[in-house]
N, C-alpha and C positions, 0 to 999 in steps of 0.2 A: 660434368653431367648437364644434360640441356635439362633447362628450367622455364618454366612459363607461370603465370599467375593471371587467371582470366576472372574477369568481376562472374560470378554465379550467384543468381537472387535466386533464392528458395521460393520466396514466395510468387514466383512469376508461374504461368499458366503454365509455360512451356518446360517439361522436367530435367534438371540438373546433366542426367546423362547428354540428355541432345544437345544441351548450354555448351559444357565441356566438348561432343563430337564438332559442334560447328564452328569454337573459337577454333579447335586444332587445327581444322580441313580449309579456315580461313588462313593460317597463318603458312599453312604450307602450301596453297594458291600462289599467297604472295609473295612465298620465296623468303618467308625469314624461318622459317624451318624447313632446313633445306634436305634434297635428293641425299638419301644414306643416310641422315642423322638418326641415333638409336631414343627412341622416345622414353622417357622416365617408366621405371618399373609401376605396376598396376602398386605395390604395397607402396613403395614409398610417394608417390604421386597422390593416394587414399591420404597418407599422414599429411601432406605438405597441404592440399584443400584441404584438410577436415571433412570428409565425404570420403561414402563407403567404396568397399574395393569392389564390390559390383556395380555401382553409379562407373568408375574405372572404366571394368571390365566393357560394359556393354559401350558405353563412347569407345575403346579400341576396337572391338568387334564390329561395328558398324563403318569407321574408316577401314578395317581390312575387307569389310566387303564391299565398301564403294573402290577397294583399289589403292587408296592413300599410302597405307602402309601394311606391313606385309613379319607375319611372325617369322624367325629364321631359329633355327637352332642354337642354344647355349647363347644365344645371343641377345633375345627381347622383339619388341616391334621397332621395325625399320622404315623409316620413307621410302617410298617406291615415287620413281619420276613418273612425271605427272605423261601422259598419251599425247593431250596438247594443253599447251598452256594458258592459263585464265589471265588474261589480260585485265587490271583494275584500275581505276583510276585512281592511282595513286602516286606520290611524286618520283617513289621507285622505277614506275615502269616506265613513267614519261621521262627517264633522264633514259632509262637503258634501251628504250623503242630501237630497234636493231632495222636499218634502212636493206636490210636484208627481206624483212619479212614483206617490205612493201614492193621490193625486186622478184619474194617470190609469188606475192600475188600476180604480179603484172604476165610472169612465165603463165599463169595459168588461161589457158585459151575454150578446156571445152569443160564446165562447171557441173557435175550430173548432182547440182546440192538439191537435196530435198527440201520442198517450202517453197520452192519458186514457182509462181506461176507466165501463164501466156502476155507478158506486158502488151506486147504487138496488138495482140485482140483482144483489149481491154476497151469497151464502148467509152474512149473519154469524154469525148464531145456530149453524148447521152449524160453522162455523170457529170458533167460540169452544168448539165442545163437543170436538172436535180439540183445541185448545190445552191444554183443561182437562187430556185423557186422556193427552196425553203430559207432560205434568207428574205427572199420578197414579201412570204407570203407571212403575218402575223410572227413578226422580225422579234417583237418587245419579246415574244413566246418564251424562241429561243436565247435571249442572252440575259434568259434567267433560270434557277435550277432547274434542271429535269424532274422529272416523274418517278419514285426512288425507284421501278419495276424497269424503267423508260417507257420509250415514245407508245403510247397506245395506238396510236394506228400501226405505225411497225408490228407492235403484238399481234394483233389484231391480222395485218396481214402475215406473219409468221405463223399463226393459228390454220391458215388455210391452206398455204403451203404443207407445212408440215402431215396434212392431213390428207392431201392428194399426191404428194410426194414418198411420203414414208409410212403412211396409217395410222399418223400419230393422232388422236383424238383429244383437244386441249379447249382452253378457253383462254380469249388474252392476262386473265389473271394468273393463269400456272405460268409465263413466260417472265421470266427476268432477263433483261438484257446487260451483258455482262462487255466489260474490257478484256476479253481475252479467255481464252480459255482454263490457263492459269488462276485467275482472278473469279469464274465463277468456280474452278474446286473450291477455292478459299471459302467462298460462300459455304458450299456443300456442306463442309468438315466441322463449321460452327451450326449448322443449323441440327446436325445428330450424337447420337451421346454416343462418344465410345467406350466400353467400360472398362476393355481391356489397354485401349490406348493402340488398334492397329485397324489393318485395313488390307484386305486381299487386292492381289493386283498379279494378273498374266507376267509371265519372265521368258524372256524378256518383255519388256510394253516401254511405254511413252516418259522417257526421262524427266520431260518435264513435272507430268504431274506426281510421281514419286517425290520430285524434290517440294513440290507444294507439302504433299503427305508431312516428312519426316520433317519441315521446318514448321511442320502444326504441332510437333511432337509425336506420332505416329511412327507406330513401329510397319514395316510395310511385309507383310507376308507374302512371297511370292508362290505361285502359282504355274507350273508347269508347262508347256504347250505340246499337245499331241500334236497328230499330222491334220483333224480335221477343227484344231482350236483349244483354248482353255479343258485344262483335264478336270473335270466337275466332280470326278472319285475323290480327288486332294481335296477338293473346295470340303468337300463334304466331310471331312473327316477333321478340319478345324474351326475353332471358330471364330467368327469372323461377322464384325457387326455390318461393314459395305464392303464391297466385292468392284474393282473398276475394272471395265472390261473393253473393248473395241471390237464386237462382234461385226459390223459389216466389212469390215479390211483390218485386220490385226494386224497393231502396229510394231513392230515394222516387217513382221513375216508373211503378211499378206491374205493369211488363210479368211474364207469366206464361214463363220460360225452356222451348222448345219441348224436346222431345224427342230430336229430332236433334242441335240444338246441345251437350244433357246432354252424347250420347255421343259427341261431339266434344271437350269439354273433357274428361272422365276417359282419353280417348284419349292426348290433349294431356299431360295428366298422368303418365301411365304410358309415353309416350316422353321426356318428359324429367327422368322422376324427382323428379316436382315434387309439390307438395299443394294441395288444391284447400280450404279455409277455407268449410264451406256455414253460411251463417245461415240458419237455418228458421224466423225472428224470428217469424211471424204465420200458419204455415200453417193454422191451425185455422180462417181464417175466407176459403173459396172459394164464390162467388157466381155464377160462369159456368165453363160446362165441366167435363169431366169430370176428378177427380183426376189431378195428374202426379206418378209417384214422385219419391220427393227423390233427389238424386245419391249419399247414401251407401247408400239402399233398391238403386239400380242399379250402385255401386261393387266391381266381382268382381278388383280388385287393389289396394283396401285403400291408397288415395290419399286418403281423403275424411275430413277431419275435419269432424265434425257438432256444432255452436251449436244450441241450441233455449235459451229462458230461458220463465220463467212471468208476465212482466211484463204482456206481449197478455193470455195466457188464464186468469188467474187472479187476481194482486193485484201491482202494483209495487212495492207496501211491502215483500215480501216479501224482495225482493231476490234471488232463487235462477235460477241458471240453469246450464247442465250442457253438456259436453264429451264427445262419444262418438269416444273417439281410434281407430285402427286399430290392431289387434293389434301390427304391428309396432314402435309408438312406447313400447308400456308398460313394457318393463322399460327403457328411456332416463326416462319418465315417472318410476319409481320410485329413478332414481338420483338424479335432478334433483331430485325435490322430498322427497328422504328424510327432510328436517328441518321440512321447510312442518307448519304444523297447517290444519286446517281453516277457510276464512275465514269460512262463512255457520255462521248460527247454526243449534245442534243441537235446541233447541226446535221452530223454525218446520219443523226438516228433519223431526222426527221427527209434527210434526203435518201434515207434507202428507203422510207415507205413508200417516199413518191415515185423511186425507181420501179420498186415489188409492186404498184397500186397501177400504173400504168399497162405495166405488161412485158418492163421490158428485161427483169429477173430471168424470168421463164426461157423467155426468147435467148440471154446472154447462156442460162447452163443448157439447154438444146445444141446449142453451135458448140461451146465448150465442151460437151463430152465428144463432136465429133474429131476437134481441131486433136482432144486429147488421147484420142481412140485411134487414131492416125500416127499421134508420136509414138503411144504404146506398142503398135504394129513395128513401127518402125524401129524401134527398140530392138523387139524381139526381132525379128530378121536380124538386124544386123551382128546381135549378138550368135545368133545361128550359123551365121554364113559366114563369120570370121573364126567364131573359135568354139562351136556346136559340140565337138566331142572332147573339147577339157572344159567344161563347164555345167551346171546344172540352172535353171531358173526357177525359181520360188518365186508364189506372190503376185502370177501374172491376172488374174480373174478382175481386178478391180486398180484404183488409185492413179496416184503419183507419182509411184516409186515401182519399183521391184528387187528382189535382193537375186546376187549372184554367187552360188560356191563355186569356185575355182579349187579344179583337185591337185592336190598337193601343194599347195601354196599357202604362209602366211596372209593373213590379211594385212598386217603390219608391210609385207614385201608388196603386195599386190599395190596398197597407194602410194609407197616409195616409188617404186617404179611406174606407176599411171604419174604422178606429180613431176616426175623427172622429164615426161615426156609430155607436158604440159598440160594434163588431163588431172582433174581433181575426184577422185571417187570417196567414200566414207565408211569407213570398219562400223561394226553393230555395236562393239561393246559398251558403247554409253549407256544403252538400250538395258544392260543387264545388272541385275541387283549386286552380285561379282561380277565385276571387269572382267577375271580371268575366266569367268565361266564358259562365251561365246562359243561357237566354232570357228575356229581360227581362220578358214579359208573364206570367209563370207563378206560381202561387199555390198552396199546398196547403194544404187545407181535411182536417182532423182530424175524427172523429164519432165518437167511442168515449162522451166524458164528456159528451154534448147528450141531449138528449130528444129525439122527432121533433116538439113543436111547437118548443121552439125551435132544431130545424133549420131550419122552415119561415120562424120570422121571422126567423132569423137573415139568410136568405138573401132574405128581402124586404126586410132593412134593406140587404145590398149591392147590389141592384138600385138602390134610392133613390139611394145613397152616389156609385155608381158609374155610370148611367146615369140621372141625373133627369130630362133630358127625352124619356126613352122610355116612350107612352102607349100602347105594343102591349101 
């Protein structure tokens, strides 16, 4: 019988079940429990920790809905093989690195990865004269700690942006400048009380920050998606102390959050005293329709914490991304984090005010939505004119991305066959609370880092890959 014995402090923040979920989900990452093995029974696994058979239960239940392992009949919990493999750095993986996986990057020639952006038209020469000027200018500044909120002119210019850009109404003291957008949830989750220990969130939505959620200890309740957005009937019917949500391009389905639905959730919100978590991850780039204010632009009781990062509109390297809390949370803000220093660096913070103070922000997302309203065009064409009537497109109104169902097709087959034929595409299921939950025939195709020709071949080589004996 497989055996394990993972250290679990009771006395840690984090609760026992999650302890036990993450030593498993680590171990069967790395491949020392492996694809098939049958996991110790909930009773006898309860006896061997000393910890009860629901502390068990709920760590099994949450690896079968992340997919890990999988209940089978007469038989127990099973490992189920992993989608793709978590590479760690460990001396395992570095002995077994398989000169395969670097032959099959090399195969890949047209990359639709979501995340990437336009390198090409990236003002470098602008941003290295930035760089230069905040090193010139009051040098001692920067190579000593930041400002625990950061750079107050950056704030400062982010206050005005945001206000002309999105309707967001701030003051540089609501903005904390965060390393990432992972890094300020982390913030978010310590600065509110959860009583029940969870946190609503759209299903599918944003992988990343679910796993922020559940390594805070949070139980993550998923949330349903209709045709025009988060179904706000569900919300309402549990409870739930924040709610995270990606109303201007829901990620990764694309839909555009109606208006009425807005002021039904901030409703929702300010009857039950709850917070609404807005990620405005990619609003800079709207291709259909006329602008919809973001929910903290419409927020008149100060429920709405506001996400934006600069990874979409500006450079991912960068790492910066910002926190616009409500009045009411900052002096909780300033107790909680009184000892924090500043995570993102004071260089890059103090060279993008000079970039945003300039003028030349504005100017860089203007060309950007047209370079990227172009690829999008081109997208859509091309996926029309090659393979228009086996195919559906979700998600077009806005973003980075768009997702495609292909009728009758696994997703599993659909990037087998795009990877074979040197084209890399990506299944949704990470995206979802159950792996197995998705629609199987679904694909998101990425165009930030492509060119428009090779959009076009890209998406001729999965017509070949995917339909070869279609001669329309």
């Amino acid at each position: 019988m497989l055996e394990f014995t993972p250290l679990l402090i009771k006395e840690n923040s984090i609760p026992i079940y999650v302890q036990l979920y993450q030593y498993i989900r680590q171990k069967i990452e790395e491949g020392d429990i492996p694809e098939g093995a049958l996991l110790p029974s909930i009773r006898y696994l309860s006896g061997h920790l000393h910890i009860s058979k629901n502390t068990v239960e709920n760590a099994y239940q949450q690896l079968a809905a992340e997919g890990y392992a999988e209940s089978k009949p007469r038989s127990g919990l099973v490992v189920m093989p992993l989608e793709q493999p978590v590479v760690l750095p460990s001396s395992r993986n570095i002995r077994q690195k398989p000169k395969a996986a670097e032959d099959e990057k090399e195969n890949i020639i047209y990359d639709f990865r979501y995340g990437d952006i336009d390198v090409k038209s990236f003002p470098m020469q602008t941003w290295k004269r930035c760089l230069n000027q905040a090193l010139t200018d009051e040098p001692e500044q920067l190579l000593l700690s930041n400002h625990g909120k950061g750079d107050i002119g950056l704030r400062t210019e982010l206050s005005d942006h945001l206000f002309q850009a999105r309707g967001v109404l701030s003051s540089p003291e609501q903005i904390i400048i965060c390393s990432g957008t992972q890094q300020a949830l982390s913030l978010m989750i310590q600065l509110l009380s959860f009583e029940d220990r969870s946190v609503a969130m759209e299903n599918p939505g944003y992988a990343g920050a679910r796993s922020v959620f559940i390594n805070h200890g949070l139980t993550v309740k998923p949330i349903r998606l209709e045709q025009d957005g988060i179904d706000i009937e569900q919300l309402k019917r549990m409870k739930a102390r924040a709610v995270y949500i990606t109303p201007s391009h829901q990620f990764p389905y694309g839909m555009v959050l109606p208006i009425q639905k807005r002021l039904s959730l901030l409703e929702w919100a300010n009857q039950h005293d709850s917070y609404i978590i807005e990620d405005d991850y990619d609003s800079e780039f709207r291709y259909q329709g006329r602008p919809i204010p973001s929910l903290k632009a419409l927020d008149a009781k100060d429920n709405v914490i506001y996400l934006g990062t600069f990874s979409k509109s500006f450079l991912p390297a960068a790492r910066l991304s910002y926190i616009v809390l409500p009045q009411k949370l900052l002096d909780v803000y300033d107790h909680t984090f009184i000892n924090y220093s500043q995570s993102a660096s004071p260089i890059i913070q103090k060279a993008l005010y000079l970039f945003m103070k300039e003028g030349y922000f504005k100017s860089h997302i203007r060309k950007m939505r047209k370079i990227y309203q172009k690829k999008h065009q081109t997208l859509i064409q091309a996926l029309q004119k090659q393979m228009g009537r086996h195919i559906e497109i979700i998600g077009q109104k806005a973003g980075l991305h768009l997702l495609v169902n292909v009728k009758d097709r696994s997703a599993q087959e659909l990037v087998d066959k795009a990877q074979a034929a040197g084209v890399r595409v990506y299944d949704t299921s990470p995206y979802w609370i159950n792996p197995k939950e998705p629609e199987s025939s679904m694909v998101i195709l990425g165009f930030g880092g492509l060119s428009e020709e090779e959009i076009e071949e890209g998406i001729c080589q999965l017509r070949k890959a995917w339909f070869p004996f279609d001669t329309t």
